[in-house]
C-alpha positions in Angstrom: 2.4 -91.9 45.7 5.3 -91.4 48.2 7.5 -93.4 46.1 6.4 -91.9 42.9 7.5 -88.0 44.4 10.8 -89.5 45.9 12.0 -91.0 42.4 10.9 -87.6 40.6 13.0 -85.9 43.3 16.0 -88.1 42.7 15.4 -87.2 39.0 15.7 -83.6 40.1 11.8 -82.7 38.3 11.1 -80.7 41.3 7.7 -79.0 40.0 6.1 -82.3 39.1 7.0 -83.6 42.8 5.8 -80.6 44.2 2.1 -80.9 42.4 1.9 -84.4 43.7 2.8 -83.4 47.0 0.6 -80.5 46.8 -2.5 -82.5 45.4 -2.3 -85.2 48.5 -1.9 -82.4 51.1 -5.1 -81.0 49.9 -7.1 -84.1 49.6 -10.5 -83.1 51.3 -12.0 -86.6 52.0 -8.8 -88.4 53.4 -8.3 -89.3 56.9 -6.8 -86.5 58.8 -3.7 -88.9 59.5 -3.1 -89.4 55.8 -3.4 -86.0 54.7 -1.4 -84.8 58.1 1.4 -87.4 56.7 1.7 -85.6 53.4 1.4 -82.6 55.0 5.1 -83.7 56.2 6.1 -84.6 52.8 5.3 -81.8 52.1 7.4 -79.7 55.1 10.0 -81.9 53.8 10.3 -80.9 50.5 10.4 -77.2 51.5 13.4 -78.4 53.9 15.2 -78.9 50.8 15.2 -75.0 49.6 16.4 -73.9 53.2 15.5 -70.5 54.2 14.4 -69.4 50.9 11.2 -71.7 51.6 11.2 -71.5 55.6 7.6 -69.9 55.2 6.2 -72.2 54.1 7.6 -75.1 55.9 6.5 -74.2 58.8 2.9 -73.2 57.7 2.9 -77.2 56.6 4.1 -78.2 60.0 1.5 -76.4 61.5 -1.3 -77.2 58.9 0.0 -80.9 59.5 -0.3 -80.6 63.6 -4.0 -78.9 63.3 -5.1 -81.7 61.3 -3.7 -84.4 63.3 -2.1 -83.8 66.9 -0.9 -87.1 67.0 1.9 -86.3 63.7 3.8 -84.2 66.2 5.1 -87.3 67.9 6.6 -88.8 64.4 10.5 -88.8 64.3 10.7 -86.8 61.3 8.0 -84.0 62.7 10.3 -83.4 65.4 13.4 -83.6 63.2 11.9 -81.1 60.6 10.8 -78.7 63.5 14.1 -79.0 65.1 15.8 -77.7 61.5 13.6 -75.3 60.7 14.4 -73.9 64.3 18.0 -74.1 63.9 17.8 -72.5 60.6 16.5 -69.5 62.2 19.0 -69.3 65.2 16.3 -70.2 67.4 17.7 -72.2 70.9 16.5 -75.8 70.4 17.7 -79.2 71.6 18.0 -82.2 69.4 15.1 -84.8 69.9 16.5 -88.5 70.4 15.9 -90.3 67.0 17.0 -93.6 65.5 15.1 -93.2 61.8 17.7 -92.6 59.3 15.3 -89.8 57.8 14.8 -87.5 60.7 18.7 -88.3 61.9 19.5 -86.7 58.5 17.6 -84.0 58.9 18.7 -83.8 62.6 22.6 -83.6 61.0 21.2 -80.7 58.8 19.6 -78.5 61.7 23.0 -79.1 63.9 24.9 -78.1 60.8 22.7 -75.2 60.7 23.8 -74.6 64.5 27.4 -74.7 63.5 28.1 -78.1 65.1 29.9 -80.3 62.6 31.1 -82.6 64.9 28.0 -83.7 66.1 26.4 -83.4 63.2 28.6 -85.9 61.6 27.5 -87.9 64.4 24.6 -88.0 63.7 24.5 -88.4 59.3 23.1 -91.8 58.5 24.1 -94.4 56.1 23.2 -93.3 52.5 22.1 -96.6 51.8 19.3 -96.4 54.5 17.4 -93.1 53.4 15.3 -92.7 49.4 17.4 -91.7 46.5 16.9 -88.2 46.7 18.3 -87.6 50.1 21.6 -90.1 49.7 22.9 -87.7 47.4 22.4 -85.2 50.1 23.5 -86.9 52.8 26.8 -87.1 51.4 26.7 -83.6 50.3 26.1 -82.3 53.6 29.1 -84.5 55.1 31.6 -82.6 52.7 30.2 -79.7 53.9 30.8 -80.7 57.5 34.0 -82.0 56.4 35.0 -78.9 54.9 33.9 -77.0 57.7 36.6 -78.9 60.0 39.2 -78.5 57.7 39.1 -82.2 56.1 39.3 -80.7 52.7 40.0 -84.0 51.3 37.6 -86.0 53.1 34.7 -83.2 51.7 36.0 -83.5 48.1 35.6 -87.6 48.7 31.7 -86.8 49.7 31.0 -84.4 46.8 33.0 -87.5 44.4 30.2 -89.7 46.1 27.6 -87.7 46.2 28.0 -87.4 42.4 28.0 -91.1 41.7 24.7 -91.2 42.8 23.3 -87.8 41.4 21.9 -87.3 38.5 21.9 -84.4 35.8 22.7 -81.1 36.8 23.3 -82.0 40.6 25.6 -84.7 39.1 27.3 -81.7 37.5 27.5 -79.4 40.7 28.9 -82.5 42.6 31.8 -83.0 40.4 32.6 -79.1 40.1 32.7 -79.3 44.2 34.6 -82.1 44.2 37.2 -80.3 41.7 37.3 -77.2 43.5 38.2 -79.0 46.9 40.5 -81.0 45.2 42.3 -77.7 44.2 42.5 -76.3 47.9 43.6 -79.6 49.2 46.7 -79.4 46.8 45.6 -82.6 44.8 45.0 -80.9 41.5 45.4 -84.8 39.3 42.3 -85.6 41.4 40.8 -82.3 40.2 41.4 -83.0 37.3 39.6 -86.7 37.0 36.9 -84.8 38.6 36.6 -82.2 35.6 36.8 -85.1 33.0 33.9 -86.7 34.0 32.2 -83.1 34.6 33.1 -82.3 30.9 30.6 -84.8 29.5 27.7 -83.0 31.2 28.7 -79.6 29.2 26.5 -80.3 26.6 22.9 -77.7 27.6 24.7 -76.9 30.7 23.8 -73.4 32.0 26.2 -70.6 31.8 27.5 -69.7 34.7 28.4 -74.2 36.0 30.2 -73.6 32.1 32.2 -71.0 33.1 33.2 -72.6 36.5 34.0 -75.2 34.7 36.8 -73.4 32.8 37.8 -71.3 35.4 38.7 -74.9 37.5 40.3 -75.9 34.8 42.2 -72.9 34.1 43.3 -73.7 38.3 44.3 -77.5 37.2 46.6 -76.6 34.6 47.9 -73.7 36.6 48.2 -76.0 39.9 50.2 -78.5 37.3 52.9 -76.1 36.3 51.3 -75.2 32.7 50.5 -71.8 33.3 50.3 -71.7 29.4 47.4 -74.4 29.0 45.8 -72.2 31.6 45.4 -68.9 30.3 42.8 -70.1 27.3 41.1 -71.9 30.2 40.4 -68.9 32.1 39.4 -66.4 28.8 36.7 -69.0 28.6 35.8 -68.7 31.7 35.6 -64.6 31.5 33.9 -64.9 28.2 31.1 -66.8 29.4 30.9 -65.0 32.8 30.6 -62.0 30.1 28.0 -63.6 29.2 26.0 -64.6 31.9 25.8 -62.7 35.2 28.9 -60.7 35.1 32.7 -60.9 35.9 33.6 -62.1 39.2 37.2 -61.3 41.3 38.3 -64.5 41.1 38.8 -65.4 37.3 40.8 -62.1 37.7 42.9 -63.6 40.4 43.7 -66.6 38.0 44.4 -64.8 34.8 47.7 -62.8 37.9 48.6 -66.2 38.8 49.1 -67.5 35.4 50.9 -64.4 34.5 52.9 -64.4 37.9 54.0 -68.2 36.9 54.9 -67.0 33.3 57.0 -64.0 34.7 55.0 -61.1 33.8 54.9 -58.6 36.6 53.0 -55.9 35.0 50.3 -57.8 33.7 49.6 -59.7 37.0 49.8 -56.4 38.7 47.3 -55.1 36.6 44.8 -58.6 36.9 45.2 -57.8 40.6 43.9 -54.7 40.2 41.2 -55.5 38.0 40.1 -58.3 40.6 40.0 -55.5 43.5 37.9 -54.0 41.2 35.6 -56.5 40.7 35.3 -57.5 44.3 33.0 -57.4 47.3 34.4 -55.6 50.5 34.7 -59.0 51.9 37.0 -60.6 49.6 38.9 -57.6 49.1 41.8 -58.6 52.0 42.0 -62.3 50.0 43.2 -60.5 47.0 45.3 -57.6 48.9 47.5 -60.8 50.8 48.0 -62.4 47.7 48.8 -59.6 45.5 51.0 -58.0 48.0 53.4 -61.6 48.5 53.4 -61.1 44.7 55.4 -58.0 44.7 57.1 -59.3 48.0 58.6 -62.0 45.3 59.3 -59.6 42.8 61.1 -57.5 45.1 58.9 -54.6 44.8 58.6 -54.1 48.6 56.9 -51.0 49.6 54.0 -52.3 47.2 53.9 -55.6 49.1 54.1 -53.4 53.0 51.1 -51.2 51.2 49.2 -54.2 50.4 50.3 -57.0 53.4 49.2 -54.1 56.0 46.0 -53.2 54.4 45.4 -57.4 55.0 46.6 -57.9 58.1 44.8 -54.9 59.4 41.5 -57.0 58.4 40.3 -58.2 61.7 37.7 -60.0 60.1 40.6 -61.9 57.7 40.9 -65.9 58.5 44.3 -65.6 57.3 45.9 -62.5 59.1 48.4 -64.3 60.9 50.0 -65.3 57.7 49.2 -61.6 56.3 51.5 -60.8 59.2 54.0 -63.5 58.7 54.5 -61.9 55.0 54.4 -58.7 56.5 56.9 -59.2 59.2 59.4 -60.8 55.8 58.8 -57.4 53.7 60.3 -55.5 57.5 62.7 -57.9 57.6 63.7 -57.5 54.3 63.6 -53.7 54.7 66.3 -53.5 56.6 63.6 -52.9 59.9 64.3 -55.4 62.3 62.1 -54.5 65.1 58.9 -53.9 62.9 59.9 -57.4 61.4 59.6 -59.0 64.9 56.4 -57.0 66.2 54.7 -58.0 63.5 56.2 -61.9 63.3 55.1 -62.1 67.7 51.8 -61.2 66.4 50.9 -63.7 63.8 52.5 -66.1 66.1 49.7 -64.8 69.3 46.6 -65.2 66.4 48.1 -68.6 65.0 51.8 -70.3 64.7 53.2 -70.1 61.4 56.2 -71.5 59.9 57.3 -68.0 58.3 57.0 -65.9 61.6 59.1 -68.4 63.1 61.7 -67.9 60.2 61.5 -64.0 59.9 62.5 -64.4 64.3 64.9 -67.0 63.3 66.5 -65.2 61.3 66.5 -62.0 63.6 68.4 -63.9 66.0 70.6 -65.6 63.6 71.9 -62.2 62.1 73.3 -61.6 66.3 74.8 -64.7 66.9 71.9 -66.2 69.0 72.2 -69.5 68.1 70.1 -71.3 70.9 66.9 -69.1 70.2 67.6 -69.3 66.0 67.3 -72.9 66.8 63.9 -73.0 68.5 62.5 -70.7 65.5 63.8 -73.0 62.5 62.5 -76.1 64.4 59.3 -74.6 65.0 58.8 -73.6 61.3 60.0 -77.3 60.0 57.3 -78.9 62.4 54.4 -76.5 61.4 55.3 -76.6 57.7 54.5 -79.5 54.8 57.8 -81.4 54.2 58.7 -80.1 50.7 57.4 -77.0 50.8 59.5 -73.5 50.4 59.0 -72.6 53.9 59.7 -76.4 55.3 63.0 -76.4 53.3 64.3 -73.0 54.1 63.7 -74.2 57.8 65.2 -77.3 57.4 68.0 -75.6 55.7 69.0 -73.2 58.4 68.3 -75.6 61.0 71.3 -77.8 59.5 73.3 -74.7 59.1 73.3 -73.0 62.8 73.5 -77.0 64.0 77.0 -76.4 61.9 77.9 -72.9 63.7 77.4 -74.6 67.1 79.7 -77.4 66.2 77.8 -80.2 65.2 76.4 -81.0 69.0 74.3 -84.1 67.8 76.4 -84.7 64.0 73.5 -87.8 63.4 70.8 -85.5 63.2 72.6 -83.1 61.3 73.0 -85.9 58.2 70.2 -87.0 58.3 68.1 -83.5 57.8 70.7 -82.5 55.1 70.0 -85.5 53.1 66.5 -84.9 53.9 66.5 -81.7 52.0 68.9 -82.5 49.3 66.1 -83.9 47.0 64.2 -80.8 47.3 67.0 -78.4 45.4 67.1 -78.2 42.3 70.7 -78.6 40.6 71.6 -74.7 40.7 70.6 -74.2 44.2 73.9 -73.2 45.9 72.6 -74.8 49.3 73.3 -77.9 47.2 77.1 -78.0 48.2 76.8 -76.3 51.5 74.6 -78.9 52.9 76.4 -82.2 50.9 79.1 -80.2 52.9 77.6 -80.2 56.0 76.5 -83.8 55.4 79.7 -85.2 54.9 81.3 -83.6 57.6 78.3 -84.9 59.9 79.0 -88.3 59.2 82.7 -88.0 59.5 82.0 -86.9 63.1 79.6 -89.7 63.9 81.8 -92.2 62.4 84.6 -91.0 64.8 82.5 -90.4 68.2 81.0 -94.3 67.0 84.8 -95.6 67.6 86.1 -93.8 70.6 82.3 -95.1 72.2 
């Protein structure tokens, strides 16, 4: 029977499982042992719905332990009772275990504790628990994953986790998958992710449909085809319509696609409608991005209304870079000292490669080319090579090398032709740093001979 309820669980036909389950747990005549044991099927099977069914989970723990005392000393009883503690905040300690069932569920109470780390420790091999719970096993490793920041690593897991999956949680696998893709930068893999994910359309429910789309509509917009986009995300606001309402963030696509396609007003006025859509809670996520949207159109008391609003968000992952873009708009403003108060502060939350510019660039403007060198190389190491921040750090870096007279003329080659492929043809920094280049490797040349 066990075997029958764990392949109608990996088939995702949760009711029939649960009346077999159900059916052996009330089984008047069996041994108490036997009817203890599915007893802890039975907890298990509640595990899977988390707190929603934390009731009864533990009313089958206790049934199990009142019918059999000796069940309390099974691997998996202590496993299950340690989640289902951890899952309620309680203080509990993890029980030694070696059984690749209750060290999965183990993993799943110390993720519940906010211990990733040894969580991950913990996770058995897929290939050692039933079906049902491999695809679980990896789906709780991207979330651990995630959790630590390995955004790739997690969208691998949910990739994995759908190859074994099946209908609908085949379909949610591959729309994580996508989505993590998306924040890790990698939108081709997102986008081999939503191919496969489009074959299971078909009877789909609404709402996986219109996250579907709206993914999509983050692809194309991620690919630089802001006008493939913008049908992707009506879709998506159509069938949200539809279903259970519009959400903020199909809003913040549809000012993305029109910020890529130069349309100020309308993105202003998606932004808008987004703030109006959203929770208190996501409210500083849309004011950050909105206001470094008017900061790049110029519009710079919008962006200071906006970037303060965000960075006075204490609650806001992100409000060192809120104050990074803040301390830029001061800048900018012609208000140097705001422009640094606010650039030391991001730096005291978190080091970011734009605070380090905005004081780079305070010190550059006064000749203070020692300290304008610490900034720049600070922002090149914290930033992605390639990236607008990275080059612009790069790019003064090579410069104030220049003003101080080439001290080490090697170094300042080789980061000028470092940048060089990252400019487009009209970039005027082009021939300033070919400039700078040559001129570098005329002096090493010359210090090589008298040497």
């Amino acid at each position: 029977m066990r075997r029958q309820v764990e392949e109608l669980l990996h088939r995702g036909e949760y009711d029939e499982a649960y009346e077999l389950l159900l059916a052996a747990a009330e089984r008047r005549l069996a041994p108490r042992a036997v009817v203890a044991r599915a007893l802890l099927d039975l907890a298990e099977f509640y595990s899977l719905y988390g707190e929603a069914e934390a009731e009864p989970w533990q009313a089958a723990l206790s049934e199990a332990r009142s019918s059999w005392a000796e069940v309390a000393n099974l691997p998996v009883y202590q496993a299950l009772a340690f989640e289902l503690a951890a899952l309620r905040g309680e203080e509990a300690r993890p029980p030694e275990a070696s059984e690749p069932r209750a060290r999965y569920h183990l993993a799943q109470g110390l993720a519940y504790l906010g211990q990733p780390l040894q969580a991950l420790g913990l996770l058995p091999e897929a290939a050692s628990l039933p079906g049902f719970l491999r695809t679980r096993v990896y789906t709780l490793r991207a979330r651990l994953l995630e959790s630590l920041g390995d955004l790739a690593g997690a969208a691998r897991a949910h990739r994995r986790a759908a190859g074994l999956a099946r209908g609908k949680e085949k379909l949610w696998s591959l729309l994580d998958a996508a989505a993590l893709w998306l924040d890790a930068g990698e939108p081709g893999e997102a986008r081999d992710d939503l191919k496969e994910a489009e074959q299971l359309l078909a009877g789909a429910e609404v709402g996986d449909r219109a996250t579907f789309h709206y993914l999509m509509a983050r692809t194309e917009l991620a690919s630089g085809n802001p006008e493939l986009a913008a049908p992707q995300i009506a879709r998506a606001e159509g069938l949200e319509a539809a279903g259970g309402g519009l959400s903020h963030g199909t809003a913040m696509v549809r000012a993305q696609i029109h910020q890529q396609l130069g349309q100020h007003e309308p993105a202003r006025g998606a932004y808008r409608e987004a703030a109006r859509r959203a929770r208190e809670g996501d409210l500083p996520y849309i004011w950050h991005e909105w206001g470094v949207a008017e900061l790049d159109a110029g519009q710079l008391l919008e962006a200071e209304t906006l970037l303060s609003r965000a960075a006075a968000s204490e609650s806001y992952p992100y409000r060192a870079q809120a104050l990074a873009d803040l301390a830029e708009v001061y800048y900018r403003l012609g208000n140097g000292p705001d422009a640094e108060e606010a650039a030391r502060r991001s730096l005291s939350l978190n080091p970011t490669p734009a605070a380090h510019l905005v004081l780079g660039n305070r010190a550059y403007d006064v000749g203070h080319w020692d300290e304008a060198l610490a900034h720049y190389r600070a922002a090149t190491a914290l930033a992605r090579e390639g990236d607008h921040d990275w080059v612009t750090a790069a790019e003064m870096t090579v410069d104030v090398l220049a003003q101080m007279g080439y001290p080490d003329p090697a170094e300042v080659a080789e980061l000028a032709e470092r940048v060089l492929p990252y400019l487009p043809a009209s970039d005027d920094w082009r021939e300033t740093l070919r400039g700078y280049a040559l001129k570098a490797r005329e002096l090493a040349g010359k210090n090589r001979l008298l040497n």
